[in-house]
PDB file with one MODEL, atoms N, CA, C and O in Angstrom:
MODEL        1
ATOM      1  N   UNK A   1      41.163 -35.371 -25.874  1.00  0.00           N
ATOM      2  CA  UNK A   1      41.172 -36.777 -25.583  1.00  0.00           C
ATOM      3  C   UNK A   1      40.049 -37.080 -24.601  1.00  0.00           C
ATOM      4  O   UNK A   1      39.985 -36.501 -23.517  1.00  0.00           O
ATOM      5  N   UNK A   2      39.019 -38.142 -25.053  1.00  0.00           N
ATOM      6  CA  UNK A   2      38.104 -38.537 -23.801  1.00  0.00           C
ATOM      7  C   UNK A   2      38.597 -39.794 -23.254  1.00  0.00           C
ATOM      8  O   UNK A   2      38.935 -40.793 -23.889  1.00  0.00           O
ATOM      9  N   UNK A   3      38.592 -39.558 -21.598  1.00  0.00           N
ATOM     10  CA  UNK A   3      38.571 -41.385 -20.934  1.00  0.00           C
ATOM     11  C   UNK A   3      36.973 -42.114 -20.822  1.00  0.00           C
ATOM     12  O   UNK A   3      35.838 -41.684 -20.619  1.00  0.00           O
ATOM     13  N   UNK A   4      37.519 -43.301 -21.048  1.00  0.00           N
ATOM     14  CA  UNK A   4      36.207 -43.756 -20.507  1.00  0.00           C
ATOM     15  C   UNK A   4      36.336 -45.070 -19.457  1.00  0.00           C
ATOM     16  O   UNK A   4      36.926 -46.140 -19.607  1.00  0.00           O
ATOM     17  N   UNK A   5      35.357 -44.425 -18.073  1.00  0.00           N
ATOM     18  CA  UNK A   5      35.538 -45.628 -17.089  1.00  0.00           C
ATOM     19  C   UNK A   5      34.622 -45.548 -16.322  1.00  0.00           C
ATOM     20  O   UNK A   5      33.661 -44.814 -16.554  1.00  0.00           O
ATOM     21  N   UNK A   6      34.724 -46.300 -15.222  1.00  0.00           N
ATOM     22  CA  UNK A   6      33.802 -46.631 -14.473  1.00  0.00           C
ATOM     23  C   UNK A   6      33.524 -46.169 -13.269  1.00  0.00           C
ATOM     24  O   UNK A   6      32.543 -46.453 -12.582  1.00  0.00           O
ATOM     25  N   UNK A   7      34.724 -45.183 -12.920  1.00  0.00           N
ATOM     26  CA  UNK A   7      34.965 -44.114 -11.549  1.00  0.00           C
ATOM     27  C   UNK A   7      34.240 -43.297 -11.987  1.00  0.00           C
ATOM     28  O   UNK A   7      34.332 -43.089 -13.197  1.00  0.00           O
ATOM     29  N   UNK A   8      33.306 -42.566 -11.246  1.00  0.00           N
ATOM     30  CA  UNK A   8      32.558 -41.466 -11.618  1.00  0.00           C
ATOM     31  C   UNK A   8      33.442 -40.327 -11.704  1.00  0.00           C
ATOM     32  O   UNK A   8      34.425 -40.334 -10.963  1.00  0.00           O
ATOM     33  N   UNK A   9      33.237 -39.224 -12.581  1.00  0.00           N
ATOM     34  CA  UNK A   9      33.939 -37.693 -12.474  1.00  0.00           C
ATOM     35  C   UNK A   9      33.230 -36.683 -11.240  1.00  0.00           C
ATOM     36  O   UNK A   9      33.291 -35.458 -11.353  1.00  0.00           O
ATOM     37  N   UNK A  10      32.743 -37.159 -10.385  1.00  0.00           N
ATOM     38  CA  UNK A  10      32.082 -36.393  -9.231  1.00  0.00           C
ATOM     39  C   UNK A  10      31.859 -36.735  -7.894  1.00  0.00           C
ATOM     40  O   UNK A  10      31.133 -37.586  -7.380  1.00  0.00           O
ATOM     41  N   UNK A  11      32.566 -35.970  -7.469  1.00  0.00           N
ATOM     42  CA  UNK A  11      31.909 -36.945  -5.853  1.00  0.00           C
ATOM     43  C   UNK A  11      33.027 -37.665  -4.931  1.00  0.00           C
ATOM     44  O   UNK A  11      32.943 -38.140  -3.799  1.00  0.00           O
ATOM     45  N   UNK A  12      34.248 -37.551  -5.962  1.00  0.00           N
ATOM     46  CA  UNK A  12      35.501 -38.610  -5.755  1.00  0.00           C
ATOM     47  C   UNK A  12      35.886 -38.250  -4.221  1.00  0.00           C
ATOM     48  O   UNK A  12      36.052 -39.202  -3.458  1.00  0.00           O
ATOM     49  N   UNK A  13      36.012 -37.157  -3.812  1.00  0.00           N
ATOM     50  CA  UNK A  13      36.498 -36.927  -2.398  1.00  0.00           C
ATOM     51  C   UNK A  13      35.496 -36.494  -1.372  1.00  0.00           C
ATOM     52  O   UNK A  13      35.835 -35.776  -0.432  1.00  0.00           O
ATOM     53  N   UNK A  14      34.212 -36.937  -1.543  1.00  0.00           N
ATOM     54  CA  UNK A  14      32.952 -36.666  -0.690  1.00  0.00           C
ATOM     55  C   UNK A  14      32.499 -38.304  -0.858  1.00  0.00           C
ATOM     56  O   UNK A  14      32.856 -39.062  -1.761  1.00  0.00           O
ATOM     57  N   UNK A  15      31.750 -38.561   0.103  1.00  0.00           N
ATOM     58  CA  UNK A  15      30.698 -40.208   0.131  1.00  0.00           C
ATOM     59  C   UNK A  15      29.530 -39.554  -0.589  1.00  0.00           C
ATOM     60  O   UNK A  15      29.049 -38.421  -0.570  1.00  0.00           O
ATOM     61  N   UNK A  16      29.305 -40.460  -1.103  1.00  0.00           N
ATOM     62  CA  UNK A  16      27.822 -40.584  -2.554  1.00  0.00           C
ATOM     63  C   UNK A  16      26.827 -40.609  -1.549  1.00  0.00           C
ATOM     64  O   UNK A  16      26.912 -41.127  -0.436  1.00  0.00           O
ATOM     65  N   UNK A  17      25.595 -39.820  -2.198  1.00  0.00           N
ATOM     66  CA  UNK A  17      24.475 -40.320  -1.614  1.00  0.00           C
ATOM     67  C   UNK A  17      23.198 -40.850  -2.446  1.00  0.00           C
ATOM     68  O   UNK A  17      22.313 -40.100  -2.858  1.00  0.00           O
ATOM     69  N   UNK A  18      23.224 -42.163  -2.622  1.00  0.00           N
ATOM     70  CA  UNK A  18      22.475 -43.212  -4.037  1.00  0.00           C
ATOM     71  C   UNK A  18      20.878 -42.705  -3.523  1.00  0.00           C
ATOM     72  O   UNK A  18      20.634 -42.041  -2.515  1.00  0.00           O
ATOM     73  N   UNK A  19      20.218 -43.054  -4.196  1.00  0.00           N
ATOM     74  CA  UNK A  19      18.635 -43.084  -4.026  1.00  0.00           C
ATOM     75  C   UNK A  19      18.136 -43.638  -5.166  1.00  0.00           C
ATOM     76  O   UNK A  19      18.572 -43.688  -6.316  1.00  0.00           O
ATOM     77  N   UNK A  20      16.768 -44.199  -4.447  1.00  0.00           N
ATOM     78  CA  UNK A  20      16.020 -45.269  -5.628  1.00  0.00           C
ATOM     79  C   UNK A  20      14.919 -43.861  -5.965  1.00  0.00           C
ATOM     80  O   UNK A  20      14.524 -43.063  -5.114  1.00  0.00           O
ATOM     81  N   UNK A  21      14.641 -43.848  -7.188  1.00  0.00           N
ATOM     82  CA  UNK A  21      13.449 -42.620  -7.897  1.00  0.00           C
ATOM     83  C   UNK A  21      12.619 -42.912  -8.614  1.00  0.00           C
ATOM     84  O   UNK A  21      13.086 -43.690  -9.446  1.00  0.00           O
ATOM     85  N   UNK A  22      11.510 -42.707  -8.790  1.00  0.00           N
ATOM     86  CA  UNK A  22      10.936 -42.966  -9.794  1.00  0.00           C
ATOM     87  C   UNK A  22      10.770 -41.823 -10.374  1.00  0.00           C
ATOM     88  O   UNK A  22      10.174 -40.838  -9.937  1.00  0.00           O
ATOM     89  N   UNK A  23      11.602 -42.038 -11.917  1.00  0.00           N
ATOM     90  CA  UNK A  23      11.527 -40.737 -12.841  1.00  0.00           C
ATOM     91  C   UNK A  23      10.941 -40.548 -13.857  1.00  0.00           C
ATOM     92  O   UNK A  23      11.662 -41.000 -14.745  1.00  0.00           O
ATOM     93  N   UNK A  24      10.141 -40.186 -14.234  1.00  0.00           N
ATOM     94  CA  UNK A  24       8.998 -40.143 -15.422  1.00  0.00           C
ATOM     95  C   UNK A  24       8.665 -41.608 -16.278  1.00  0.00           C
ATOM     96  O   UNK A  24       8.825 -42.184 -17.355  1.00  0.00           O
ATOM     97  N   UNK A  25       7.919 -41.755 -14.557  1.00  0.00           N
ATOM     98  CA  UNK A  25       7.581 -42.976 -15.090  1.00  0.00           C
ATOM     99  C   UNK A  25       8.261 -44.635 -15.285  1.00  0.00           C
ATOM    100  O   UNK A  25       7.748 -45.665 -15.723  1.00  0.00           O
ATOM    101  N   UNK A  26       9.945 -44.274 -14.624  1.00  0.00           N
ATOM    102  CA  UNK A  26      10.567 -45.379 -14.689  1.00  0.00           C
ATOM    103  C   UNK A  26      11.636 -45.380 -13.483  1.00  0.00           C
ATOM    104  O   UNK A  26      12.232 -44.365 -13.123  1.00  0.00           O
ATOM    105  N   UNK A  27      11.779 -46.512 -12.973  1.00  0.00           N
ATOM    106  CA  UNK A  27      12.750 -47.012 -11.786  1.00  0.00           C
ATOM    107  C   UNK A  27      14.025 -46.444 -12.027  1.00  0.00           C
ATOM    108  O   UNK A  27      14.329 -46.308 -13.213  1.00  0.00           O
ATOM    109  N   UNK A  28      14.921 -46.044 -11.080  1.00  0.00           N
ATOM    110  CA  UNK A  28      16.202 -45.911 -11.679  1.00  0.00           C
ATOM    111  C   UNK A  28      16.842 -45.329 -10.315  1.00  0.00           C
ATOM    112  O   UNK A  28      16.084 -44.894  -9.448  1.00  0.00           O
ATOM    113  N   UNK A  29      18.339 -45.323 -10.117  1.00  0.00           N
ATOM    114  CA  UNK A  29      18.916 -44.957  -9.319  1.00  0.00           C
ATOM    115  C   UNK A  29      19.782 -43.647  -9.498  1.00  0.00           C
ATOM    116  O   UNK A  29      20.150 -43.425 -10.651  1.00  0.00           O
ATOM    117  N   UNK A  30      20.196 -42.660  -8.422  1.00  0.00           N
ATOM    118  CA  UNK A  30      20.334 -41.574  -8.934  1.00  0.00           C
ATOM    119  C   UNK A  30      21.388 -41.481  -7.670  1.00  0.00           C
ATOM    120  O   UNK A  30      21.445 -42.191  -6.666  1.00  0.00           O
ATOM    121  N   UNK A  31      22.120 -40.474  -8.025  1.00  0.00           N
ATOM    122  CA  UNK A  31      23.256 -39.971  -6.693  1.00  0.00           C
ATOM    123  C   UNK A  31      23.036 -38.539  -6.739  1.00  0.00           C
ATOM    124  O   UNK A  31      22.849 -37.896  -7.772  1.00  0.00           O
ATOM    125  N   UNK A  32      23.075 -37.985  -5.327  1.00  0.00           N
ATOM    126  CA  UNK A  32      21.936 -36.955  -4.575  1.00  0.00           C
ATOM    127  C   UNK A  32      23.485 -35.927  -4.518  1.00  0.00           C
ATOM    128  O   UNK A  32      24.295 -36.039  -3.598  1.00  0.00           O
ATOM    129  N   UNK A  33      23.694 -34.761  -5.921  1.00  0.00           N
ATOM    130  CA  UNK A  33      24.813 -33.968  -5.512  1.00  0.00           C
ATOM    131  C   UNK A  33      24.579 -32.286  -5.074  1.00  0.00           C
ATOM    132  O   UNK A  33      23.387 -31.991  -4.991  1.00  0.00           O
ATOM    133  N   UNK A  34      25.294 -31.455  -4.862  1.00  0.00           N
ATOM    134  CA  UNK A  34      24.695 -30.137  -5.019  1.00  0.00           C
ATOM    135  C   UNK A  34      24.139 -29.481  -6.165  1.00  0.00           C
ATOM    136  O   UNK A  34      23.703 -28.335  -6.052  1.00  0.00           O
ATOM    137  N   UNK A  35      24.105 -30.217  -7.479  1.00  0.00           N
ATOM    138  CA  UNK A  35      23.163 -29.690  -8.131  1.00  0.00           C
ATOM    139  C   UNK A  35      21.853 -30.084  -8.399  1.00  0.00           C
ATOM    140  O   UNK A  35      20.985 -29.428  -8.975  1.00  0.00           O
ATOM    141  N   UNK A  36      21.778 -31.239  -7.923  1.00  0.00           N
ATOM    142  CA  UNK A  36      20.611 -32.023  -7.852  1.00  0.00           C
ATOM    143  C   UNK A  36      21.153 -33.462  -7.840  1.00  0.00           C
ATOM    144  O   UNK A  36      22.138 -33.965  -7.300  1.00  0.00           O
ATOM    145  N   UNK A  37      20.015 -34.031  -8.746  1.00  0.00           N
ATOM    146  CA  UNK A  37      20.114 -35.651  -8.756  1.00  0.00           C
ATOM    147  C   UNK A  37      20.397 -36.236  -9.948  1.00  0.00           C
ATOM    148  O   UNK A  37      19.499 -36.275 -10.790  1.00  0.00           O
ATOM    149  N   UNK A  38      21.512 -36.721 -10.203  1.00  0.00           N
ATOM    150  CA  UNK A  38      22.070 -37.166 -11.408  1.00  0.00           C
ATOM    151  C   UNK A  38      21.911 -39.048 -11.922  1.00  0.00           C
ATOM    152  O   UNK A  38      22.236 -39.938 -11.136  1.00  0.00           O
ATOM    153  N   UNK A  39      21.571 -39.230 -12.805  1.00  0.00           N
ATOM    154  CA  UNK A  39      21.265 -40.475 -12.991  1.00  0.00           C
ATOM    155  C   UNK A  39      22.151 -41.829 -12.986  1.00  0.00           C
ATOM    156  O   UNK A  39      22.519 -42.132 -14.121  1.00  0.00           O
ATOM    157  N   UNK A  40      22.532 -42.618 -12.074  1.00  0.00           N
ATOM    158  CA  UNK A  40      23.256 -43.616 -12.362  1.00  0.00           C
ATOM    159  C   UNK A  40      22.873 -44.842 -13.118  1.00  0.00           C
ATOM    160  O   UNK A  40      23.596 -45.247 -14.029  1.00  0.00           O
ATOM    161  N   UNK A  41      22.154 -45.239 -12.901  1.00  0.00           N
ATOM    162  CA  UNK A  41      21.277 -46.484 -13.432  1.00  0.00           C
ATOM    163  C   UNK A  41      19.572 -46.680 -13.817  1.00  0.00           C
ATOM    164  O   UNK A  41      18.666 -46.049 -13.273  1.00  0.00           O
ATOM    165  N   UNK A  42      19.481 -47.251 -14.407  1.00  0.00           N
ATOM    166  CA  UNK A  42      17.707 -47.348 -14.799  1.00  0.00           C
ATOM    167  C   UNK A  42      17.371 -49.111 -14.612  1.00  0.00           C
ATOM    168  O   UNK A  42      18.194 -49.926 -15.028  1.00  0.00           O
ATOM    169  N   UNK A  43      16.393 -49.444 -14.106  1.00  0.00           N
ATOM    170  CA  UNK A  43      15.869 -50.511 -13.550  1.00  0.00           C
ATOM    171  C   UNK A  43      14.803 -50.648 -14.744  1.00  0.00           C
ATOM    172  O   UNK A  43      14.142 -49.658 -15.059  1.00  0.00           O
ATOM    173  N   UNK A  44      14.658 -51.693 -15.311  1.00  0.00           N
ATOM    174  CA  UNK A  44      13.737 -51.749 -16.390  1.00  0.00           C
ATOM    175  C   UNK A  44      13.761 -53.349 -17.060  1.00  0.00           C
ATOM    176  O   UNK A  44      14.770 -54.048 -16.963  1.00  0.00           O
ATOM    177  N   UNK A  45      12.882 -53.680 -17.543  1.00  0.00           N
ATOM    178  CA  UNK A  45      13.274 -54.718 -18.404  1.00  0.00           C
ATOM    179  C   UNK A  45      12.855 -54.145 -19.919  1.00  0.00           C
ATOM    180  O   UNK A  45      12.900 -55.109 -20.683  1.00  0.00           O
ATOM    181  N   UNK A  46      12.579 -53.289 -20.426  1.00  0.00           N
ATOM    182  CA  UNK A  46      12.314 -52.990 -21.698  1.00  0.00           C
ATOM    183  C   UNK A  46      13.288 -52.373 -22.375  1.00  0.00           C
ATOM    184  O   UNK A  46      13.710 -51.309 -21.922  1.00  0.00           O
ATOM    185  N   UNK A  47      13.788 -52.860 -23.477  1.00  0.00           N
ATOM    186  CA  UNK A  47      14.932 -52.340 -24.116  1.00  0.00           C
ATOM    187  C   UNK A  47      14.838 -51.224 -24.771  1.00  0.00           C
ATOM    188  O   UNK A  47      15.793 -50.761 -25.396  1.00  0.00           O
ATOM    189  N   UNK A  48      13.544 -50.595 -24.700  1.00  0.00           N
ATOM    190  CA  UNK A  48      13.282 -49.368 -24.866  1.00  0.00           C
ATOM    191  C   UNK A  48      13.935 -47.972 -24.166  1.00  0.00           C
ATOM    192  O   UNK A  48      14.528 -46.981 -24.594  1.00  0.00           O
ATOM    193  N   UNK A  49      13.415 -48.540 -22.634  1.00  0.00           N
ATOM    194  CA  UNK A  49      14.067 -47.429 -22.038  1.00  0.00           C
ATOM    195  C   UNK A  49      15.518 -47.027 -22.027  1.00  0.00           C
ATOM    196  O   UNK A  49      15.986 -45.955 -21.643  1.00  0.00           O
ATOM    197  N   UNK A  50      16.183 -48.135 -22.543  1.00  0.00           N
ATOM    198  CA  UNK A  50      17.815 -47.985 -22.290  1.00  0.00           C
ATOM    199  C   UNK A  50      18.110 -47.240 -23.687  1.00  0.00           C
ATOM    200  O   UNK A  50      19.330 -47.100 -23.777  1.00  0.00           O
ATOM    201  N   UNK A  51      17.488 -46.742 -24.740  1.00  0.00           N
ATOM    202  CA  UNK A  51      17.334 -45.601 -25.662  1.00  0.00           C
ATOM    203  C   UNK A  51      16.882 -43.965 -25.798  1.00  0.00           C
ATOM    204  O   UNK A  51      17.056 -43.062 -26.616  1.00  0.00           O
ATOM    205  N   UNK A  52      16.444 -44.078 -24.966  1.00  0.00           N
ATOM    206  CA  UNK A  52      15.589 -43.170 -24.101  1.00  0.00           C
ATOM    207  C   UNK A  52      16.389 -41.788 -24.016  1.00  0.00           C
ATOM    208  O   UNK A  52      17.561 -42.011 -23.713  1.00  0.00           O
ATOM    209  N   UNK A  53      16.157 -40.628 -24.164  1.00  0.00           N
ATOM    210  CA  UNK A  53      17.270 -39.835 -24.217  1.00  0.00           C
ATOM    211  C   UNK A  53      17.267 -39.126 -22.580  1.00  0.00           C
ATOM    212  O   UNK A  53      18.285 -39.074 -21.890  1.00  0.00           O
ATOM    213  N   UNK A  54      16.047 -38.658 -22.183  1.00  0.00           N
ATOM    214  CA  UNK A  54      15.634 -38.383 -20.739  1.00  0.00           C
ATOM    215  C   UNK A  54      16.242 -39.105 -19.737  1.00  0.00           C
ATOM    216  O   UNK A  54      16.170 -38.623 -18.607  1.00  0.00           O
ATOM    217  N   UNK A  55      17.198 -40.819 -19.981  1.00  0.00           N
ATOM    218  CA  UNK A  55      17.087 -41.800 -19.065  1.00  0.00           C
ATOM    219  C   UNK A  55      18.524 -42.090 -19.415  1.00  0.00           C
ATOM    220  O   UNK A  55      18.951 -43.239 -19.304  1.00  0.00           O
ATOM    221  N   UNK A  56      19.310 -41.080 -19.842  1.00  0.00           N
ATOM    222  CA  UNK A  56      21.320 -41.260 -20.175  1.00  0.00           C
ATOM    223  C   UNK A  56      22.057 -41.271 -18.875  1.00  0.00           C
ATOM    224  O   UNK A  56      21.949 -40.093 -18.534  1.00  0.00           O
ATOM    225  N   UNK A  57      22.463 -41.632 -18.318  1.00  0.00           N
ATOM    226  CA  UNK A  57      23.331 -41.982 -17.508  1.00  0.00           C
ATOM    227  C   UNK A  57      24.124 -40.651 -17.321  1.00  0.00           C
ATOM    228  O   UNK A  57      24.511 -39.970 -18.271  1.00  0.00           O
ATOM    229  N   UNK A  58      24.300 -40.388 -16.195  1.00  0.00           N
ATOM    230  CA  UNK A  58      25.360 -38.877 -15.844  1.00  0.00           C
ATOM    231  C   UNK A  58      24.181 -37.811 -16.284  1.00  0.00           C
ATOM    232  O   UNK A  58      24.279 -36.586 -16.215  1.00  0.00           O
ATOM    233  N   UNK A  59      23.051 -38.558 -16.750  1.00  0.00           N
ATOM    234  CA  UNK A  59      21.962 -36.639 -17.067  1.00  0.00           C
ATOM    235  C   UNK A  59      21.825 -36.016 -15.582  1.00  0.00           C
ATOM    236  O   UNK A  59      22.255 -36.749 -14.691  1.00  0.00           O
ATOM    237  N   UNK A  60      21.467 -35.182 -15.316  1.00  0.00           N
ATOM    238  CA  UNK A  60      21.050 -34.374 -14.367  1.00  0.00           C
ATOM    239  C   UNK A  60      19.299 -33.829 -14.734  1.00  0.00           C
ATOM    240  O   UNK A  60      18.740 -33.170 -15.611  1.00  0.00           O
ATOM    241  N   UNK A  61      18.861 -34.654 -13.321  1.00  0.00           N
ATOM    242  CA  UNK A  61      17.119 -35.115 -13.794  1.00  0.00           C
ATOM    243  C   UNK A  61      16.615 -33.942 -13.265  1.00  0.00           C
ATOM    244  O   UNK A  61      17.173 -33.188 -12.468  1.00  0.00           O
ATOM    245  N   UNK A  62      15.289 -33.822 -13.871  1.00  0.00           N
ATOM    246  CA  UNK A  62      14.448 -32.642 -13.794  1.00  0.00           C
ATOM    247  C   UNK A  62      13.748 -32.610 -12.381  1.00  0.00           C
ATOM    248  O   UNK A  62      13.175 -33.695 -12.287  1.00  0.00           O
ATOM    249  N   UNK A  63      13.627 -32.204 -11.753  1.00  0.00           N
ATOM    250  CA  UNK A  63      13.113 -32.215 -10.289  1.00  0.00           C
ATOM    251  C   UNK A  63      11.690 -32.191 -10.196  1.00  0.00           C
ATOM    252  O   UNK A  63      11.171 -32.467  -9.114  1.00  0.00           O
ATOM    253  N   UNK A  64      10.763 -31.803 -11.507  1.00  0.00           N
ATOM    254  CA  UNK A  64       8.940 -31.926 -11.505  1.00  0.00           C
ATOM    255  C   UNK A  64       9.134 -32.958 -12.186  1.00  0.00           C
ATOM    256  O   UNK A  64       8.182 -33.682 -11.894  1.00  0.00           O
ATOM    257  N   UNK A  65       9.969 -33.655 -13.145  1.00  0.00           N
ATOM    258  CA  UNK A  65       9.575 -35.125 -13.227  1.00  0.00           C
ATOM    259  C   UNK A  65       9.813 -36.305 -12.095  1.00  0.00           C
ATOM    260  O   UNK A  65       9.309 -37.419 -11.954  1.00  0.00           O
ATOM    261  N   UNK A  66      10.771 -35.590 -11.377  1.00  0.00           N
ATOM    262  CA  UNK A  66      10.794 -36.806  -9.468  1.00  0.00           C
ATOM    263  C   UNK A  66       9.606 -37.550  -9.038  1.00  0.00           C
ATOM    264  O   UNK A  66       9.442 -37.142  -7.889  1.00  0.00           O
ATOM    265  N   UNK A  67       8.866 -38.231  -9.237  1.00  0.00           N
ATOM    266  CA  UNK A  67       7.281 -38.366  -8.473  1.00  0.00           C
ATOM    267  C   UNK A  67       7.347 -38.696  -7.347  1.00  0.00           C
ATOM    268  O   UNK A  67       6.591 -38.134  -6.556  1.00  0.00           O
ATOM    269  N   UNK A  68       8.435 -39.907  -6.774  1.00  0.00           N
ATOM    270  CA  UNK A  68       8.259 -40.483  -5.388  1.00  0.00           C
ATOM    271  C   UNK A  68       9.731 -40.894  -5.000  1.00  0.00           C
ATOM    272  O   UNK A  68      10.503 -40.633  -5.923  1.00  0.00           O
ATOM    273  N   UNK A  69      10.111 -41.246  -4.319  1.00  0.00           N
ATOM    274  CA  UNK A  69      11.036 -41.832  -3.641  1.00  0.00           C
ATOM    275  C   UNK A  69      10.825 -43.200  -3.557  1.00  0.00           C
ATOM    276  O   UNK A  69       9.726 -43.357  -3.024  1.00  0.00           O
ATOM    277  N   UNK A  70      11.468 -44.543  -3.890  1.00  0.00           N
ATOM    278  CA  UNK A  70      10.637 -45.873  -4.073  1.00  0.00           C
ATOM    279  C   UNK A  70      11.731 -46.615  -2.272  1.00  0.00           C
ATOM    280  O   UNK A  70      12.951 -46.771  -2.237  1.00  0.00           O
ATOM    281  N   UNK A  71      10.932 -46.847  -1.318  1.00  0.00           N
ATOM    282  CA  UNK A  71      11.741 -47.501  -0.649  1.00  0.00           C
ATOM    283  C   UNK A  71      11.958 -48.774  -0.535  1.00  0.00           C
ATOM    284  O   UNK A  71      12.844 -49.185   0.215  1.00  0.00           O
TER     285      UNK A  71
ENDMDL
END
């Protein structure tokens, strides 16, 4: 059986730590866990990127595609 919602499966009994990234090439927000940086959201207006397979929500991002930190 899968749920589907809007509570994340990670993190539930620790405080999140969000960050803005720029990830290959595109805006997006990410939460900072012990395995790295996992993707919450993508900032975009092109309906492209929201197809994108690199740019899925819950991926766990590649750390040489990271370029900057956007403050």
């Amino acid at each position: 059986m899968m749920y589907y919602s809007v509570a994340p499966i990670y993190g539930l009994d620790e405080p999140l730590d969000y960050v803005e990234l720029d990830y290959n090439g595109s805006s997006v927000l990410a939460c900072k866990t012990g395995e790295g940086y996992i993707l919450e959201r993508i900032y975009s207006t092109d309906p492209k990127d929201y197809l994108r397979e690199d740019l899925k929500p819950g991926k766990l991002l590649e750390n040489n595609l990271i370029k900057q930190i956007i403050k």
